[in-house]
C-alpha positions as CSV (number, residue, x, y, z in Angstrom):
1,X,0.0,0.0,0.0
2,X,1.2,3.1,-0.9
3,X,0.0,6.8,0.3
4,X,0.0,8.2,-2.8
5,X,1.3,8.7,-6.1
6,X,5.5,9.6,-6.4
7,X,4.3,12.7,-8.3
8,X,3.5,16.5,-7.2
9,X,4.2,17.6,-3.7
10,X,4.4,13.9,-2.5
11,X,7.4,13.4,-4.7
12,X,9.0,17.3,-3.2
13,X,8.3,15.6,0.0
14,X,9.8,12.3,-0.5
15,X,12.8,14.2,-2.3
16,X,13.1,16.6,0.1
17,X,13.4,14.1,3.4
18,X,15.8,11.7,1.7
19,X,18.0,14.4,0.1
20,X,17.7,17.5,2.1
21,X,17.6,16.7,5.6
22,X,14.0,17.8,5.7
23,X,13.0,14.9,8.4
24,X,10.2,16.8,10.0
25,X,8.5,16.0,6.7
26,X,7.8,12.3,8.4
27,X,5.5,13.5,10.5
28,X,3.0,14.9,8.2
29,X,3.2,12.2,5.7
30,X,2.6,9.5,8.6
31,X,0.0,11.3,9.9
32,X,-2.1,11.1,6.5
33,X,-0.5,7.3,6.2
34,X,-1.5,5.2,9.8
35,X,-5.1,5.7,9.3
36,X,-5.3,4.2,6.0
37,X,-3.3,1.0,8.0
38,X,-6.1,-1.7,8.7
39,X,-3.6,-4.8,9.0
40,X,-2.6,-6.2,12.7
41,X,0.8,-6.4,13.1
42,X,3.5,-6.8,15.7
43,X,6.4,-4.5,14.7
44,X,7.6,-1.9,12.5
45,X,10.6,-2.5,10.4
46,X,12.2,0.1,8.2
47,X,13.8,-1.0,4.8
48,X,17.2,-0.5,6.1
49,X,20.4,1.1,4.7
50,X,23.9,-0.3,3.9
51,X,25.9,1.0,6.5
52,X,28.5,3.0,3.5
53,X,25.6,4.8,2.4
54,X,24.2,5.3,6.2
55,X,27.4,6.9,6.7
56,X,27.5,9.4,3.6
57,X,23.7,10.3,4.1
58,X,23.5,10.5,8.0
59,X,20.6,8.9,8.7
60,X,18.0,6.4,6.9
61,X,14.7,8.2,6.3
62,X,12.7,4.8,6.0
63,X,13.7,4.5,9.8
64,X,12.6,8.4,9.7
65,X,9.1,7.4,8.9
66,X,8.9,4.0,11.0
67,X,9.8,6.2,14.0
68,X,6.7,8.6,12.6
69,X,4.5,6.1,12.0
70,X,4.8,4.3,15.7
71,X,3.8,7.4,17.5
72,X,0.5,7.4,15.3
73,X,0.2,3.1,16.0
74,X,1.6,2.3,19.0
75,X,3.7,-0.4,17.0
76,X,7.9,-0.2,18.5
77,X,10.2,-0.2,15.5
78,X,12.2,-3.0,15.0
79,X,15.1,-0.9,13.2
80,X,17.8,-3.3,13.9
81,X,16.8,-6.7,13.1
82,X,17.0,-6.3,9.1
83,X,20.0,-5.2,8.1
84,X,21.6,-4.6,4.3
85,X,24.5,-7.3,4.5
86,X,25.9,-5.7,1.1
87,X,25.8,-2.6,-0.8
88,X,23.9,-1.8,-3.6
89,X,24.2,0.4,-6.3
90,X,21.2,3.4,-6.2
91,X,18.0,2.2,-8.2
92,X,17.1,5.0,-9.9
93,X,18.6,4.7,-13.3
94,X,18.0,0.8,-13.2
95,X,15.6,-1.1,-15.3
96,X,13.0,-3.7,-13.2
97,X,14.5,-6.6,-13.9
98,X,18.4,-4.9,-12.4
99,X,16.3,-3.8,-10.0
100,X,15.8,-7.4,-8.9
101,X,19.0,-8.8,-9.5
102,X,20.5,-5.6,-7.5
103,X,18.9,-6.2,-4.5
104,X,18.8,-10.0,-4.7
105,X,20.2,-11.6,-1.5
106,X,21.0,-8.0,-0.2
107,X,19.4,-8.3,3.4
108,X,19.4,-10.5,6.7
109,X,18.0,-10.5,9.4
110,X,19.6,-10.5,13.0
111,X,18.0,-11.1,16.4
112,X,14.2,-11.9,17.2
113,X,11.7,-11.3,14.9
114,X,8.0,-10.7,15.2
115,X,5.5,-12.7,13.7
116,X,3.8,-10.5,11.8
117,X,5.3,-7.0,11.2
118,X,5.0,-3.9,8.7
119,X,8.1,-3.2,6.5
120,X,7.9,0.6,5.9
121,X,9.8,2.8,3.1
122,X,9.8,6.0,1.1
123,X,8.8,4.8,-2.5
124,X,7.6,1.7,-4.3
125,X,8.9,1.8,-7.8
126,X,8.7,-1.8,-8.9
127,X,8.8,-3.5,-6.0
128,X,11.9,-5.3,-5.8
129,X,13.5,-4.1,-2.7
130,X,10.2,-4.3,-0.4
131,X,10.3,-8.1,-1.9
132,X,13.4,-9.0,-1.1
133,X,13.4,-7.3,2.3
134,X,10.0,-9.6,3.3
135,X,12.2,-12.7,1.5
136,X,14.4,-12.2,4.4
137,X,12.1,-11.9,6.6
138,X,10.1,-14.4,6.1
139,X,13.1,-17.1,5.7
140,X,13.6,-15.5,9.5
141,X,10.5,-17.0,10.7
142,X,8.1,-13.8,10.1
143,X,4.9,-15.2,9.1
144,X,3.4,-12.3,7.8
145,X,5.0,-9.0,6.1
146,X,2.5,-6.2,5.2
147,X,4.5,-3.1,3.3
148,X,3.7,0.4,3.0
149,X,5.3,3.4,1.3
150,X,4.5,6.7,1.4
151,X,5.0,7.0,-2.8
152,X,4.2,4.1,-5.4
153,X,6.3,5.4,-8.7
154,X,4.3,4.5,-11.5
């Protein structure tokens, strides 16, 4: 589920909070976000970043929004138990199917896991890193991964 379409001032917001340091822009997109959230879930896990590209940015704005979100939900975040083992190259210039093979085996998961939690990141574009964030997850022992974005890129 996504809020919204990446276009318009959804897109200035999602651009703006992952490349500008705007954070406080979270809250506003989380607050439109947690009531359109019907599924019952455990946990809130943010798609995570590598930790090179942690570094260079400063901070992971999927964890940004989790953090938003649990306020509204009561739901802790869970922002340690997925982790990206490897680096990957930025998506944005990639087709679908490098999309895929880009992020293929890219996360695992460390610690306890819920058993049914919500993976939470900025944009959807085709899909390929919320899937293989919930393949991880689910080879963890999470029965059930819900995902939510606050942009589907069409």
């Amino acid at each position: 589920m996504a809020l919204a379409a990446h276009a318009g001032a959804i897109r200035s917001a999602v651009h703006a909070l992952k490349y500008k340091h705007v954070l406080g822009v979270a809250d506003p997109l989380m607050e439109q976000l947690a009531p359109r959230i019907q599924w019952t879930f455990d946990a809130i896990i943010p798609v995570p970043l590598h930790y090179l590209r942690y570094e260079k940015r400063g901070y992971n704005q999927a964890n940004i929004l989790a953090q938003a979100l649990s306020e509204r939900t009561n739901h802790p975040v869970m922002n340690h138990t997925l982790i990206r083992s490897r680096a990957t190259q930025s998506q944005v210039e990639l087709s679908a199917s490098e999309r895929r093979t880009n992020v293929a085996g890219a996360f695992e998961v460390v610690g306890d896991v819920a058993s049914a939690v919500l993976l939470i990141d900025d944009v959807c574009t085709t899909g390929s890193t919320l899937g293989a964030a919930s393949q991880a997850l689910r080879a963890a022992g999470v029965e059930t991964v819900y995902a939510a974005t606050v942009a589907l890129a069409q």
